[in-house]
Each structure stands twice: as C-alpha cells, then as structure tokens.
GUGU-448714 format. One record per residue (C-alpha): residue number from 1; x, y, z. Coordinates in steps of 0.1 Angstrom, whole numbers, always signed. Layout:
BEGIN
NODE   k    px    py    pz
NODE NUM     X     Y     Z
...
//
This chain:
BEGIN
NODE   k    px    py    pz
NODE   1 +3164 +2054 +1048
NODE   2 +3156 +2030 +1076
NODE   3 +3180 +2002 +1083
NODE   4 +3167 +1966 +1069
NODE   5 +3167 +1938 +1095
NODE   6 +3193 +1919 +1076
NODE   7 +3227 +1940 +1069
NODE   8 +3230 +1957 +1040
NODE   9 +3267 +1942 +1033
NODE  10 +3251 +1907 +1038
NODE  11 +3229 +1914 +1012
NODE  12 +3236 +1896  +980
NODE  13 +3229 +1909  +946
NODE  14 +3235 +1895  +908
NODE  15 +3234 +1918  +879
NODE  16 +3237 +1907  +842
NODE  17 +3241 +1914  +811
NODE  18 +3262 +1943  +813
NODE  19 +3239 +1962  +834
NODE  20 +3244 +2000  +836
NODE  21 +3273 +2014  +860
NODE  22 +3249 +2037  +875
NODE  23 +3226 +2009  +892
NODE  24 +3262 +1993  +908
NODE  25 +3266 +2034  +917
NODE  26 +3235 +2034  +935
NODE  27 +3237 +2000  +948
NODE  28 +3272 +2011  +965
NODE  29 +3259 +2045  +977
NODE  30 +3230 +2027  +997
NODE  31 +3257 +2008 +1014
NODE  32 +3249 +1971  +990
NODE  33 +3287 +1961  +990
NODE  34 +3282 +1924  +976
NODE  35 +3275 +1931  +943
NODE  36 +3286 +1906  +913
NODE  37 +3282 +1919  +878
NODE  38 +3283 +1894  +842
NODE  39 +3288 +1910  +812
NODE  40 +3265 +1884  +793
NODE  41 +3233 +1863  +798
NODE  42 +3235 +1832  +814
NODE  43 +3216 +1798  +802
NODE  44 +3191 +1779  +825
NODE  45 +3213 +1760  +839
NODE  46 +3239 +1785  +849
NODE  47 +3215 +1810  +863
NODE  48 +3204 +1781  +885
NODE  49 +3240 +1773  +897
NODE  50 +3242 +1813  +903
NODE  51 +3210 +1822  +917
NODE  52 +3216 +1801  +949
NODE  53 +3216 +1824  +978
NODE  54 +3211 +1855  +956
NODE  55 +3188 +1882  +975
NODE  56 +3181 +1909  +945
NODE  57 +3187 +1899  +910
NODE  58 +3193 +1921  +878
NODE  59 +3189 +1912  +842
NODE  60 +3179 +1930  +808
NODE  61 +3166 +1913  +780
NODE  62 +3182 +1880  +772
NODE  63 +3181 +1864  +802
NODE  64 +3151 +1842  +809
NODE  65 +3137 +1832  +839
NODE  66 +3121 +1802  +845
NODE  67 +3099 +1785  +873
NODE  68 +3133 +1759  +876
NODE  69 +3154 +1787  +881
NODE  70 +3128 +1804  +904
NODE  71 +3127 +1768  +920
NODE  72 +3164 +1773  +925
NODE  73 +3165 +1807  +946
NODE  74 +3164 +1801  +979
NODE  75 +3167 +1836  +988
NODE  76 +3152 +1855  +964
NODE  77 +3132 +1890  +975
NODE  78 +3133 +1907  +937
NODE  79 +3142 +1909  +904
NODE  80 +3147 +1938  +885
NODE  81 +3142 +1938  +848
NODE  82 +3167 +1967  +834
NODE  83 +3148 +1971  +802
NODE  84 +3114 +1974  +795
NODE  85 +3096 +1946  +792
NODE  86 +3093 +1914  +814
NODE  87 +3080 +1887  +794
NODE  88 +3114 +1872  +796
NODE  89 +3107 +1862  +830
NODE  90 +3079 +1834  +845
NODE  91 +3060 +1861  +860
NODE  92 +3031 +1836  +871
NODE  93 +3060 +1814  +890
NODE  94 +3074 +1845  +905
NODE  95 +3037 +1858  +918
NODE  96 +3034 +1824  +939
NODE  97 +3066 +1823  +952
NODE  98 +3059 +1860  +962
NODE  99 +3088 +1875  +948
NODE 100 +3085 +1912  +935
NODE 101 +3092 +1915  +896
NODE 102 +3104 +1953  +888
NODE 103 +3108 +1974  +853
NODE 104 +3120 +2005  +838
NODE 105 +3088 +2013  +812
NODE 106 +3093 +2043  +811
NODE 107 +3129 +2053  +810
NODE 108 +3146 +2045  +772
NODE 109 +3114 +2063  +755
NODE 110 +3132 +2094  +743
NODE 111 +3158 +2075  +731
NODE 112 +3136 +2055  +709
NODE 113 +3114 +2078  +693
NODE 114 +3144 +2102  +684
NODE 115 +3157 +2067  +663
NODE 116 +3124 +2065  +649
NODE 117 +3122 +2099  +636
NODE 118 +3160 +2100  +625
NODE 119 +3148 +2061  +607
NODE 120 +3120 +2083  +590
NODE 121 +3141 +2110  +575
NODE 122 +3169 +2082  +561
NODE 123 +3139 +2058  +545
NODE 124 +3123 +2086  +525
NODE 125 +3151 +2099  +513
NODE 126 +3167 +2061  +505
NODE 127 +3199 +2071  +524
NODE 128 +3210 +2032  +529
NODE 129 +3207 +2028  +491
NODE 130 +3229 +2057  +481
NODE 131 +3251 +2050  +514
NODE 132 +3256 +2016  +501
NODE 133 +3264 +2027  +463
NODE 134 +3289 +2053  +478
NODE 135 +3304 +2027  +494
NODE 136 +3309 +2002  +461
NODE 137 +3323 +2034  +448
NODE 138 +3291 +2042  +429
NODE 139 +3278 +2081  +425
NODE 140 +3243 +2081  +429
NODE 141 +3231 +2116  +432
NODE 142 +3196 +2120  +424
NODE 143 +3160 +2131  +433
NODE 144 +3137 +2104  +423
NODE 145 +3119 +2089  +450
NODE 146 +3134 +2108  +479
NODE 147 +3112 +2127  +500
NODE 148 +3110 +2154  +529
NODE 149 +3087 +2144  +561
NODE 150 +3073 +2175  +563
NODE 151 +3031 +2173  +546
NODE 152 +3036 +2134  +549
NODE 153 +3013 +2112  +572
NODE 154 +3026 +2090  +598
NODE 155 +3007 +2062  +611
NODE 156 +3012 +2049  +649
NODE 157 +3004 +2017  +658
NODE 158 +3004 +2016  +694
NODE 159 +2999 +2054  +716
NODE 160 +3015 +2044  +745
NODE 161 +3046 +2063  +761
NODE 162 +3072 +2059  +726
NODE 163 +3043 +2063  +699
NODE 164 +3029 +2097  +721
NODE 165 +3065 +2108  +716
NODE 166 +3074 +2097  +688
NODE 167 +3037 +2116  +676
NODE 168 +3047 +2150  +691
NODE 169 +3082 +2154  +673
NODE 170 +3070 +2139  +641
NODE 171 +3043 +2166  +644
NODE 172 +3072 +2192  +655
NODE 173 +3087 +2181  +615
NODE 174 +3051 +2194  +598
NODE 175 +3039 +2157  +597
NODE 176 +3006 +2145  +598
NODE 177 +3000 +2122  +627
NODE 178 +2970 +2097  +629
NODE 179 +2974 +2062  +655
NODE 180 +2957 +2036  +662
NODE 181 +2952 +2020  +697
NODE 182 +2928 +1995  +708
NODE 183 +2922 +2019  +741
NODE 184 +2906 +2057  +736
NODE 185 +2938 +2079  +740
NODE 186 +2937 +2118  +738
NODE 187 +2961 +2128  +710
NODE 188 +2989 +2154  +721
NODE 189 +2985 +2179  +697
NODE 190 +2970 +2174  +663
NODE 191 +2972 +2139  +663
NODE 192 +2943 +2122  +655
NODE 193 +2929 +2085  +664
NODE 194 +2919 +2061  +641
NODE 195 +2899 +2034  +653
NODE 196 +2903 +2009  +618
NODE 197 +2935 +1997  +612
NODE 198 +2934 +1991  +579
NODE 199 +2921 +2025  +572
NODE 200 +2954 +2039  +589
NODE 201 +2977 +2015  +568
NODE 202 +2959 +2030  +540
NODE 203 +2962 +2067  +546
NODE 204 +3000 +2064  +559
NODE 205 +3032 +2074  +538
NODE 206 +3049 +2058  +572
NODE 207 +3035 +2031  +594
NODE 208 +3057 +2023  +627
NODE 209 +3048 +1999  +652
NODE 210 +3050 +2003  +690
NODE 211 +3031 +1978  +706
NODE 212 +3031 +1952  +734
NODE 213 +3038 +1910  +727
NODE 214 +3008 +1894  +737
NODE 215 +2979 +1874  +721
NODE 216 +2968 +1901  +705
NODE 217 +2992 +1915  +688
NODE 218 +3012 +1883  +678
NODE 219 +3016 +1881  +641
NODE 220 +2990 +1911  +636
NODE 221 +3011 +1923  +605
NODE 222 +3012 +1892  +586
NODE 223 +3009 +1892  +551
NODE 224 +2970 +1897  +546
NODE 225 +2972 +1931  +565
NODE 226 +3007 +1939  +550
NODE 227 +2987 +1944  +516
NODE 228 +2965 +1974  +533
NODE 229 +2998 +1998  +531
NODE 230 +3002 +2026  +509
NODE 231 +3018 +2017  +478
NODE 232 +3052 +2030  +485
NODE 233 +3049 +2033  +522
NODE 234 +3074 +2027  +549
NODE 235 +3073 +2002  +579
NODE 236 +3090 +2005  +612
NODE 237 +3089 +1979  +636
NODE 238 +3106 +1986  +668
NODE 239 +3084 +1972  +693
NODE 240 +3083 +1934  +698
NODE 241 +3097 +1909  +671
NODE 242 +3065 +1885  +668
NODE 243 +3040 +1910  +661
NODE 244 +3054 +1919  +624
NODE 245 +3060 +1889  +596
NODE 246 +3090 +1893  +583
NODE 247 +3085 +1868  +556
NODE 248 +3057 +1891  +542
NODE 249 +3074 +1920  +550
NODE 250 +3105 +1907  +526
NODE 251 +3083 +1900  +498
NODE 252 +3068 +1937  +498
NODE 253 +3098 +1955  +501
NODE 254 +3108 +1931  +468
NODE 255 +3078 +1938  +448
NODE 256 +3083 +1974  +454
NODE 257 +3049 +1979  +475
NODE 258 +3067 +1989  +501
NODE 259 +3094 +2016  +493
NODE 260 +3117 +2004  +528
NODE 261 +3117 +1995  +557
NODE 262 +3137 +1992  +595
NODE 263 +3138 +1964  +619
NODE 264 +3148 +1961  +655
NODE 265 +3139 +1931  +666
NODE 266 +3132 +1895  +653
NODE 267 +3115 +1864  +665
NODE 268 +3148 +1848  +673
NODE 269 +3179 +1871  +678
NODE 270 +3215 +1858  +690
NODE 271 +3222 +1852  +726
NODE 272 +3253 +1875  +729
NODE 273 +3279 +1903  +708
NODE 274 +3295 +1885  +679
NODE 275 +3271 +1854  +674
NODE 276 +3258 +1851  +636
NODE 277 +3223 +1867  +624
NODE 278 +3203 +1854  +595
NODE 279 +3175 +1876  +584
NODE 280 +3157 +1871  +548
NODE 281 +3155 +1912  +550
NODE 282 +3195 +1912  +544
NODE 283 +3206 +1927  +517
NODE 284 +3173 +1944  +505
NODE 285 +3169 +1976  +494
NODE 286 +3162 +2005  +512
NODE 287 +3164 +1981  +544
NODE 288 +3177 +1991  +578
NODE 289 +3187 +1965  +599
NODE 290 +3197 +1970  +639
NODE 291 +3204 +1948  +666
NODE 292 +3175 +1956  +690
NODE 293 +3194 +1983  +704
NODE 294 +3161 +2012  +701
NODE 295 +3168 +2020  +735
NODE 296 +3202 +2016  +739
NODE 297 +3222 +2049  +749
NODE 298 +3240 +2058  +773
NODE 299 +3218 +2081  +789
NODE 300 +3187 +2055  +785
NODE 301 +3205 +2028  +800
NODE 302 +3218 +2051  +830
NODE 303 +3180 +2060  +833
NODE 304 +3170 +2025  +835
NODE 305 +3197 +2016  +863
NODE 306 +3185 +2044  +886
NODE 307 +3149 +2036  +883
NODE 308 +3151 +1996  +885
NODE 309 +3175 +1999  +918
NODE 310 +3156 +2023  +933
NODE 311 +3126 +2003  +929
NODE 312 +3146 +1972  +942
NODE 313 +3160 +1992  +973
NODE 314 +3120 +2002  +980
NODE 315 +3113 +1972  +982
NODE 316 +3145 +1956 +1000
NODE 317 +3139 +1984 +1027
NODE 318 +3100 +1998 +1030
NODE 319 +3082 +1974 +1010
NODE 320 +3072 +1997  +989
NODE 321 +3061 +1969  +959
NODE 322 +3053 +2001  +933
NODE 323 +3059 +1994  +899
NODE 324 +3060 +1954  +909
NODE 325 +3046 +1929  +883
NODE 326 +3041 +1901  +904
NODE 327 +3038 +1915  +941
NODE 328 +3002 +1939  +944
NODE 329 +3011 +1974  +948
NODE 330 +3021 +1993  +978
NODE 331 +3030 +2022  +997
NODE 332 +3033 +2025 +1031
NODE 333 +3058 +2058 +1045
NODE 334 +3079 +2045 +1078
NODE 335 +3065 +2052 +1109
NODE 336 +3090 +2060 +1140
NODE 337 +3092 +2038 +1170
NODE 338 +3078 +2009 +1148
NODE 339 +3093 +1975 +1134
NODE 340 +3077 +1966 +1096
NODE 341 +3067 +1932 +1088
NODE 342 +3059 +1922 +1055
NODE 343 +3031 +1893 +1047
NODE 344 +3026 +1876 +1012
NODE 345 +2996 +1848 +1014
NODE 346 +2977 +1831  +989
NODE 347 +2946 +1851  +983
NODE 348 +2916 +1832 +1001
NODE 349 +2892 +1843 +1025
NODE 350 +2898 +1846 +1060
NODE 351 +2938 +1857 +1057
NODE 352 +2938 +1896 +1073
NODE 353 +2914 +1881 +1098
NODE 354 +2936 +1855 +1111
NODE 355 +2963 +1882 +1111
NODE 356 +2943 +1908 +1126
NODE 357 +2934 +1880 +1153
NODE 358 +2962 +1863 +1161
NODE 359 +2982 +1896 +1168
NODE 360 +2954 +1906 +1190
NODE 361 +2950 +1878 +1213
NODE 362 +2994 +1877 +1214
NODE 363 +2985 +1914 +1225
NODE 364 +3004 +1930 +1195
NODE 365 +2993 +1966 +1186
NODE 366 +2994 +1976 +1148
NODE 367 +3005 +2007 +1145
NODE 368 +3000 +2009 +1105
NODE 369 +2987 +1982 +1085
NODE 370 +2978 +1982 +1042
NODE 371 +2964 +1950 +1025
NODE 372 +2964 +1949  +984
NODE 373 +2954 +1918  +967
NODE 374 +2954 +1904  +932
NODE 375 +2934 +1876  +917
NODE 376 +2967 +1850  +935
NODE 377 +2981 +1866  +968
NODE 378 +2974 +1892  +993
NODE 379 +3004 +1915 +1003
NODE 380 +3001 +1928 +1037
NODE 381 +3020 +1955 +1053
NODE 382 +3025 +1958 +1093
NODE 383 +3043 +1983 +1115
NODE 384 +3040 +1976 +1153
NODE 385 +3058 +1983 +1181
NODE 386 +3091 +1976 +1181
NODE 387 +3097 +1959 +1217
NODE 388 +3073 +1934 +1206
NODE 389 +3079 +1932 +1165
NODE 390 +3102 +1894 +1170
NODE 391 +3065 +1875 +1183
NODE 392 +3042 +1894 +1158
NODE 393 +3069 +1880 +1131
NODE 394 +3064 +1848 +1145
NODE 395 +3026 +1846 +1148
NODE 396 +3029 +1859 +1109
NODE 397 +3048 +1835 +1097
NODE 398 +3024 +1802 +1113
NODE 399 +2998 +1820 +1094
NODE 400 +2979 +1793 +1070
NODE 401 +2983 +1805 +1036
NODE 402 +3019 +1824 +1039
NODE 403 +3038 +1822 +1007
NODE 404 +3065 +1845 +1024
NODE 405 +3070 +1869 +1056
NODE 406 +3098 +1891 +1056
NODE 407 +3111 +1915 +1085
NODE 408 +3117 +1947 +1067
NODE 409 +3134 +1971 +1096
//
C-alpha cells in the first residue's frame, strides 16, 4: 500500500460503540497506532467535545450524527458506519463538507436470515408459549396449533440481499416462497414475485419484513394493511422499526388474527445495555421480543469490521470512495513515480476546466485523472509527477468551488 502524505501514527481514529476487535486488528496491522475505542454511544454534545481533531471515525447504530457535530470536526476525512444502515448519520451535511460516509450492507446477512428461519420454526410450533408454561412449572405438551414449515407459504416483503437469503433456505425447508418488491427481481429458485401486496399478505402462513426506512415504507404495515394477513399468520419484522405499527400489530396478535409474532426493532429503543424497554407487545402470546440484535454475531460483526476499515483505509490512502454514501464513487489503481491529489468541489460548471487549466499553464502534467459527480459535488482524482505534486496541490486548493483537497501519497 502506498504511504499517505500525512503519517500513519499521526492519524487519528474514534471508534464507538463497542466496535468489532477485528477493525482495531486491521487498523493496527496497516500501521493506524492512535486508535481510541468507547464501549457505548455518545450524545451530541459529547461526540462534539470528542470529534475535535478526529481523522476517521467509527460508529454502529446508536450514535447519531449531526450537521453540529459535523460542524465540529475539523479534521474529518471519513466515517465508517459498522452496521448496515446510515440513516443515523446527516448524510446531506456530510456530502457538502465532502466527507466520505462508508457501510457494511452486505456483511451480517447470513446471520439474519438464519434468525429468521430459526424465528419461523419457534412461531409455528408456539415454542415461547410452552417455553414460558415450562417455566411457571406448567406441562403443556400438545399438538393443537403447532405446525411444520415444510408445504407452508412464506411471504417476503423486501428481495434485497437478507429476504434473497432468507428465500433460498426457507425454500431448502420445502416452503413455498412468494415476495414482494417494488423493483423487478429474478427469484433464486422457485420463488415467485408478487407485484400486490395485499395479495401476498393474503396467500402467506408467514409474512417477514426486510425493507429500507424511507418515505415509502414508513408505517406501510399500519393497521388497515395489518387486516390483509391470513387468519392465523405470522409477522416478522426485522428490518427498520417505523415501517411496522406496533399498536396494530398488538391488537392482532390479541384478537387471535394473527397466531404470533417477532420484533427486532422499535421506533424508539434504549440508548445503551441495561436501560428500561417498554413495548405494548410484552407479555403477549406467542410473542418474541429481541433487542435489535438480527445481525449481531460474532462472525457478523468481525465481517462488518474488515469491510468498513478496509473501506476507510481506501479511502485514507488511494481515494478509492467505493461504497461511499456521500463522496461519488471512485477507483483509481496507484500509478508509480506519481503524487495523488484528491479534489472535492461543489458541482457547477466550469470546475475540471479550471483544473485542467490552471495545472496547464503552472506546467503540471497529469499523469492520471477520474472525475465522478453527483447532483452536489464533483470528486476529482489527480496523479502527477511527483517533483512537481506541492504546486499542483496548491493551484488545487485556490480552485473556486473547493469543498476540500487532500494530498493522498
């Protein structure tokens, strides 16, 4: 890997919330030394006490980031999110202060849809209910109303990388598998794509939910819909906690419509280990309850610490912005005998030109250049001649329109 401008050990990097020890492994292996870890999230106003002169920053998904604490970091190149998502973090701040925004999408999916499926087989068979009686000290050994999976249908809501999964091993079990997805997916397998909804509620013995937060999928199993299920169906939410009504979702388990159900994630979930949890699902029947932990192994979170950090170190020493939420994407392989510059401008007309211009008339050759753009800001990577790499960083920076210009190596 080719050295950054600015020494590795000088580097300064935050992790929080526990983040995996593989990511601090692969931090220290790449020769990152300064390295402080936080078991838990911060609030607002600590993060903006502890950002301050932070260069890469790690969180998972309590932590929020906001434009003050954005404000705040004065030497902020990156953030990694160590979970899936990153709506916890003010990604439209982050875009125009040019700082790269990073995820692992990809890297707990196993883990969830193996919960999913184990969820399944405990629901129809009422397993909390009898492990509950057998708890109390009650014998409750009976048939009625317990199930197998096998020649049942499950209903996907949502066929991106966890319901896919979650479609082949379901199908592995002799289940039926139909989804629903507001994109045209090919099935893997015999899946099968349903393009109404409601139909799939209908035709489902088990409905589980694995879809994004956003405005359209906020609240889109409220009550109204709720009453499209199967009667005796069984409802899985393990994707966002806004997108599902628990309200409704209480009153159908009660009235026996629903048969049970399990729940991952809420609207509003504690900030840390040991803070109280109110639910109006406790205590139901046939309910299972976890802490939004669908993704939380060991071998998912180890997975999600390699990926994120080697996404941030990328970045930190190529520019390679791949994966980046915030920063347009790209990849650029390191050319010998050259020094890379990297440019983030507001997107307006006339920015590569000046560049392009400027360099020329300084009598700068490029020896590699790649532009991406998005809707807010241009990214722009340069390699030139290294003997000459100190006054093309200069002319780069006094370009109108820079957001941020960053000697890579």
């Amino acid at each position: 890997m080719a050295n950054t401008s600015y020494p590795r050990t000088k580097i300064k990097i935050l992790l929080l919330e526990n983040i995996s020890d593989a990511a601090v492994e692969e931090l220290r292996v790449g020769g990152y030394a300064d390295v402080k870890r936080i078991n838990g999230a911060l609030s607002e106003a600590e993060l903006i006490k502890a950002v301050k002169g932070v260069h890469l920053l790690g969180i998972r998904s309590k932590t929020h980031i906001s434009k003050n604490v954005l404000d705040a970091a004065d030497k902020l190149v990156a953030v990694g999110c160590f979970c899936i998502g990153v709506n916890q973090v003010d990604l439209a701040t982050a875009t125009k202060k040019g700082i790269a925004v990073f995820n692992a999408p990809y890297s707990n999916t196993r883990s969830v849809a193996e919960l999913i499926i184990g969820l399944c087989v405990m629901l129809i068979r009422k397993i909390p209910d009898k492990n509950a009686a057998a708890h109390r000290g009650e014998w409750l050994k009976e048939a009625t109303g317990s199930f197998e999976l096998r020649g049942k249908t499950l209903g996907i809501i949502g066929y991106g990388n966890i319901g896919s999964q979650v479609s082949i091993m379901a199908e592995a079990l002799g289940m039926h598998v139909t989804y629903y997805d507001t994109a045209t997916k090919l099935p893997h397998g015999n899946a099968r794509q349903i393009r109404d909804l409601k139909e799939l509620l209908k035709r489902s013995d088990i409905v589980t939910l694995h879809v994004p937060s956003d405005a359209t999928t906020r609240n889109m199993m409220d009550a109204a819909m709720l009453k499209n299920l199967k009667k005796g169906a069984v409802l899985l939410n393990y994707s966002r906690g806004d997108v599902l009504d628990l309200d409704a979702l209480g009153k159908a388990v009660t009235s026996g419509r629903l048969s049970g159900a399990a729940v991952d994630v809420f609207p509003v979930e504690p900030e840390k280990n040991g803070d109280k949890f109110e639910s109006g699902l406790q205590n139901l029947p046939n309910v299972i309850l976890t802490p939004h932990i669908g993704g939380s192994t060991e071998e998912a979170q180890a997975n999600i610490g390699l990926d994120v950090t080697a996404k941030l170190i990328k970045y930190l020493e190529l520019g390679i912005s791949e994966g980046s939420h915030t920063v347009p994407s790209v990849s650029l392989p390191p050319q010998a005998g050259t020094h890379r510059i990297l440019h983030i401008h507001k997107n307006v007309p006339g920015v590569l030109g000046q560049i392009n211009s400027r360099l020329s008339k300084g009598g700068i050759n490029i020896t590699g250049q790649y532009l991406k753009t998005t809707d807010e800001i241009g990214y722009v990577v340069l390699d030139v001649d290294h003997k000459i790499s100190k006054e093309a960083f200069e002319i780069l920076q006094g370009i109108k329109g820079t957001i941020r210009a960053r000697m890579v190596y």
